[in-house]
VEXKE-864280 format. One record per residue (C-alpha): residue in one letter; residue number from 1; x, y, z. Coordinates in steps of 0.1 Angstrom, whole numbers, plus 2048, in hexadecimal, padded with zeros to 3 digits. Each point is the difference from the previous one (the first is absolute). Layout:
(site A NUM (X Y Z))
...
REM end
This chain:
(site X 1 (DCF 3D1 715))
(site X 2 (806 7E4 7E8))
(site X 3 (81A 7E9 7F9))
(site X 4 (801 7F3 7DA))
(site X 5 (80F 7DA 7FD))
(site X 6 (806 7F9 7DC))
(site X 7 (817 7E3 7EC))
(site X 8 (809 80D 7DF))
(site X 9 (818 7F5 7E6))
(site X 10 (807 811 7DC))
(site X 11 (7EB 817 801))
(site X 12 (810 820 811))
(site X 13 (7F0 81C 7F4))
(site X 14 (7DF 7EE 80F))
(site X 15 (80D 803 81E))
(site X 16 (808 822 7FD))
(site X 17 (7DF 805 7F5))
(site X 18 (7EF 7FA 81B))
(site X 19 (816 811 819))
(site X 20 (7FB 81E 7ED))
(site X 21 (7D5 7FB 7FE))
(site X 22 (803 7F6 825))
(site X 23 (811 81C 808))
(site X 24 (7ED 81E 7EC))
(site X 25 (7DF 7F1 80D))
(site X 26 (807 7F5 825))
(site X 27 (7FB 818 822))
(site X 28 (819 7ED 813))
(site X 29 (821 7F1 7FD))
(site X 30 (7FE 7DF 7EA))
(site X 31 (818 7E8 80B))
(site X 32 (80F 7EF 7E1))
(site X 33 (80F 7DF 800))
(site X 34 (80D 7EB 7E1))
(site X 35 (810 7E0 7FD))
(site X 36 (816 7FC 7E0))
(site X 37 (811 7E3 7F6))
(site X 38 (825 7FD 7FE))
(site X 39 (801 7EE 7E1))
(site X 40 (7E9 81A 7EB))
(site X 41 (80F 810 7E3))
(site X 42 (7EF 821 808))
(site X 43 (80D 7FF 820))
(site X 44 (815 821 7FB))
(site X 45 (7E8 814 7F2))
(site X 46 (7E9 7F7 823))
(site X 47 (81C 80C 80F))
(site X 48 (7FE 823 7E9))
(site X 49 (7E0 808 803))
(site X 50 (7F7 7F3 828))
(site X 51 (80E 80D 81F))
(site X 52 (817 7E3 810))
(site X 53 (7E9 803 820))
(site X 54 (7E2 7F3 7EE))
(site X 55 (80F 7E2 7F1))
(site X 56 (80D 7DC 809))
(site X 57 (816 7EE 7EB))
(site X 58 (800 7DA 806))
(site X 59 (7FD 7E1 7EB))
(site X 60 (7E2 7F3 7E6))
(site X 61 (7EA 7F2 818))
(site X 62 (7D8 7FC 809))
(site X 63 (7EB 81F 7FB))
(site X 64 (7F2 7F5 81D))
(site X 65 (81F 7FF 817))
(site X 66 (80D 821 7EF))
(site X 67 (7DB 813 812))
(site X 68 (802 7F1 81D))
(site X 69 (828 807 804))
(site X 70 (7F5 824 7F6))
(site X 71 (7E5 800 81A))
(site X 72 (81A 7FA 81C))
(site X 73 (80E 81B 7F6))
(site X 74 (7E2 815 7FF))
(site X 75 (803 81C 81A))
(site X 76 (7DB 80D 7FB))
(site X 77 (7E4 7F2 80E))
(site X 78 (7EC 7FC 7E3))
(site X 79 (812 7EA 7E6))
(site X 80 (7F4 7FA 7DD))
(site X 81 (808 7E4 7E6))
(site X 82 (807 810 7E2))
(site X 83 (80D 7F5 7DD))
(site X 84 (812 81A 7EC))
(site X 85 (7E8 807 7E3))
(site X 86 (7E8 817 818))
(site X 87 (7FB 820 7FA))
(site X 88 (7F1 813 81E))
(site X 89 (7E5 81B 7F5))
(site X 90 (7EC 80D 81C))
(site X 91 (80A 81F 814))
(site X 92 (808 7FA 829))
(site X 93 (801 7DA 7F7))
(site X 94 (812 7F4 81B))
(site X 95 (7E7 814 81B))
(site X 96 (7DD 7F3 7F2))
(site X 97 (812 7DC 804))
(site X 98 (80B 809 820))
(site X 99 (7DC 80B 80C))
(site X 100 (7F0 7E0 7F8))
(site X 101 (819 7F0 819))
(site X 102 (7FA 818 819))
(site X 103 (7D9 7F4 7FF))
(site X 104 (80F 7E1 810))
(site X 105 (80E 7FC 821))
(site X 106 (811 7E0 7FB))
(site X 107 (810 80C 7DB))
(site X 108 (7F5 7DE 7F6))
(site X 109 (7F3 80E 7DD))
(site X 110 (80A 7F7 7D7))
(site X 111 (7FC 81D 7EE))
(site X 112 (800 7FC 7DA))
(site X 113 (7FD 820 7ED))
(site X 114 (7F1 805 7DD))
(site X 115 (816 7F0 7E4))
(site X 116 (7FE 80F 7DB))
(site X 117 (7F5 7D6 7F5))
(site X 118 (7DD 803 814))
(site X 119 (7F5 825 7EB))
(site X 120 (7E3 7FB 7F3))
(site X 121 (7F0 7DF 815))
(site X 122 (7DC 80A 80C))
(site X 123 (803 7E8 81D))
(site X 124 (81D 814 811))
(site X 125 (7F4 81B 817))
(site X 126 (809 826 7FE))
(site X 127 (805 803 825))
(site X 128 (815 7F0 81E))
(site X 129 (7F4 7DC 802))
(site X 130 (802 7E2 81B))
(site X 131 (800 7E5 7E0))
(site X 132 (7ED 7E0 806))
(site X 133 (811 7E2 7F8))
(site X 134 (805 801 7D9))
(site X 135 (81F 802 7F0))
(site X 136 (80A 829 7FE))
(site X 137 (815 809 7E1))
(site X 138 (81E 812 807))
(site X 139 (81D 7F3 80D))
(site X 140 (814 81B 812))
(site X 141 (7FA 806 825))
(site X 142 (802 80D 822))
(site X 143 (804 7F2 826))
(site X 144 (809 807 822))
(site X 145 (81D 7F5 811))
(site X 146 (7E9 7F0 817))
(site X 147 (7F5 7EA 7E4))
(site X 148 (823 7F6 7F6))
(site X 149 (80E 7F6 827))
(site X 150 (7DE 7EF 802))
(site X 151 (804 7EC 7E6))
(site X 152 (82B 7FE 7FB))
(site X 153 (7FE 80F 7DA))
(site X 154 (7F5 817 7E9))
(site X 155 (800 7E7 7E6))
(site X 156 (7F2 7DD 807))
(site X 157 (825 7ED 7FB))
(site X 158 (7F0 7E1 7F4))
(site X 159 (800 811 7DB))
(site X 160 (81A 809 7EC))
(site X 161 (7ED 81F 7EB))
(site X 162 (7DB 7F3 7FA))
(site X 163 (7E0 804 813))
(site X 164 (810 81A 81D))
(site X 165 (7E7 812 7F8))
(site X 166 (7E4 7EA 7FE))
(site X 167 (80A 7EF 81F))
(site X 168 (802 822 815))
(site X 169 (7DF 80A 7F2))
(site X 170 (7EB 7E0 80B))
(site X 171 (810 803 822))
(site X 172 (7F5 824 805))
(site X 173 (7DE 7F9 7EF))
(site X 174 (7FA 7E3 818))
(site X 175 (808 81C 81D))
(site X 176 (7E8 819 7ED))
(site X 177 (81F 816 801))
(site X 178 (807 806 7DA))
(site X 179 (7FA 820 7F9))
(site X 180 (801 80D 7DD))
(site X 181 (806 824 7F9))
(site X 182 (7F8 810 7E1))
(site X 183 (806 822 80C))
(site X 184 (823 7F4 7FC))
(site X 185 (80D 7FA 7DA))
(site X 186 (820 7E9 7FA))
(site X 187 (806 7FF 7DD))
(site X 188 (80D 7E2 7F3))
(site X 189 (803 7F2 7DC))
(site X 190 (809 7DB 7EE))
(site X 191 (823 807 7F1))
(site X 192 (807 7F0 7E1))
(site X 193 (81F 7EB 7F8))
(site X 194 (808 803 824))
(site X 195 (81F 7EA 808))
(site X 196 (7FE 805 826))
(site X 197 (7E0 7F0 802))
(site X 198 (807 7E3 7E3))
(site X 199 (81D 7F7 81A))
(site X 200 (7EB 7FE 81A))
(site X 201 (7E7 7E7 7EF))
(site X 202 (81C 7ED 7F0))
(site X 203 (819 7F8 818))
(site X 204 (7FD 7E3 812))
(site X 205 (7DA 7F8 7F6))
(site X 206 (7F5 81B 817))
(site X 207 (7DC 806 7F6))
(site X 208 (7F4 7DC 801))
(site X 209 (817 7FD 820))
(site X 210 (7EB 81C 811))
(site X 211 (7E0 7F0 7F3))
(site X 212 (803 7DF 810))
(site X 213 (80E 813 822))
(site X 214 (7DE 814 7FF))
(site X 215 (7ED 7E6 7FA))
(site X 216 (815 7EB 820))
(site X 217 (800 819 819))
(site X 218 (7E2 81B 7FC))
(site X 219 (7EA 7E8 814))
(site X 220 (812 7F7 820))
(site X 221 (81D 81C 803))
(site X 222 (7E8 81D 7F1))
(site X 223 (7E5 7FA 81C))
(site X 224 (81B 7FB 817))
(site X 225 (80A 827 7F8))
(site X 226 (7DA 80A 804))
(site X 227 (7FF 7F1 822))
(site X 228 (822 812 80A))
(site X 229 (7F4 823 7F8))
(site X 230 (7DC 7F9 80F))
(site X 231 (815 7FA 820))
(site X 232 (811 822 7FB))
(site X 233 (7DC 80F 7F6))
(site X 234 (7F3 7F4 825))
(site X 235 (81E 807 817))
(site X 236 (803 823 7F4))
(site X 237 (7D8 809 801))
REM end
């Protein structure tokens, strides 16, 4: 049904983790596909505790690159960006996110499902939701293959690990096609003294290069993106 992409790096047994949440919860087949980094000091025990068919090894590179390599790879139709931290909790997961797609004859849909961060906000609604254009907290999501040959990624390529999210979200909120679904939990948690994610926002001045790349290109390339899928939204309706 669903094809994970996920970059991870040092931190195995999350990655093992979620297969194994994915998998006790899901109705399907979850497709499951990591890129690890050749260079990672853990590397081995990924290779312990993983099948080699869900894994990539290649070099330390953009997050970003890593999900859309991943996607390419992605032999499911529906194709979610994932980090390794998630736990999934909801029973038959994969077919409640599937139905929401279904809804759609173009596919052209962001589903974001419930994220353990946004328990407890008054403003978030208990049932499936089209979200207006407001930033939506949760930064794990799903789309189409449509979406992705539309638009040439998964992952805008302009960024090295930043705003994905954010980015993917306006778009789909400009279309009136981000759909948040709390009937669908994905756990996730801040890990402390995490050394994955201090490399990410050390190495070459990553955070404040994403920053000034958002603030460059989410004018002009993200509207751009909007008009693409509108385009894909006519021809196929």
């Amino acid at each position: 049904m669903i094809s994970f992409c996920c970059p991870s790096r040092g931190r195995p047994e999350l990655a093992k983790r979620l297969v194994d949440t994915a998998r006790e919860t899901q109705k399907g087949n979850t497709e499951f596909l990591f890129y690890l980094n050749d260079d990672d000091q853990r590397l081995e025990e990924y290779k312990d505790l993983l099948d080699e068919q869900h894994y990539t090894i290649g070099p330390n590179q953009s997050t970003c690159y890593s999900w859309n390599l991943m996607a390419e790879k992605a032999t499911n139709d529906i194709v979610m960006l994932m980090g390794d931290d998630v736990q999934v909790d909801t029973k038959n997961w994969d077919q409640l996110i599937c139905d929401e797609f279904n809804k759609y004859d173009d596919r052209i849909l962001m589903v974001v499902p419930s994220d353990g961060r946004s328990k407890g906000n008054k403003n978030l609604s208990t049932k499936p939701t089209l979200w207006p254009d407001e930033s939506l907290p949760a930064p794990h999501f799903a789309v189409h293959k449509n979406w992705i040959t539309t638009l040439g990624y998964l992952a805008p390529p302009f960024f090295w690990h930043w705003h994905v999210d954010t980015y993917t979200q306006k778009v789909a909120r400009k279309l009136g096609r981000c759909l948040y679904l709390p009937t669908v939990t994905f756990k996730a948690k801040k890990i402390m003294n995490d050394n994955a994610a201090n490399q990410i926002r050390k190495n070459l001045n990553i955070n404040f290069r994403d920053n000034f790349v958002w603030t460059k290109v989410r004018d002009r390339h993200l509207q751009a993106d909007v008009n693409l899928l509108k385009e894909k939204i006519s021809v196929t309706s």
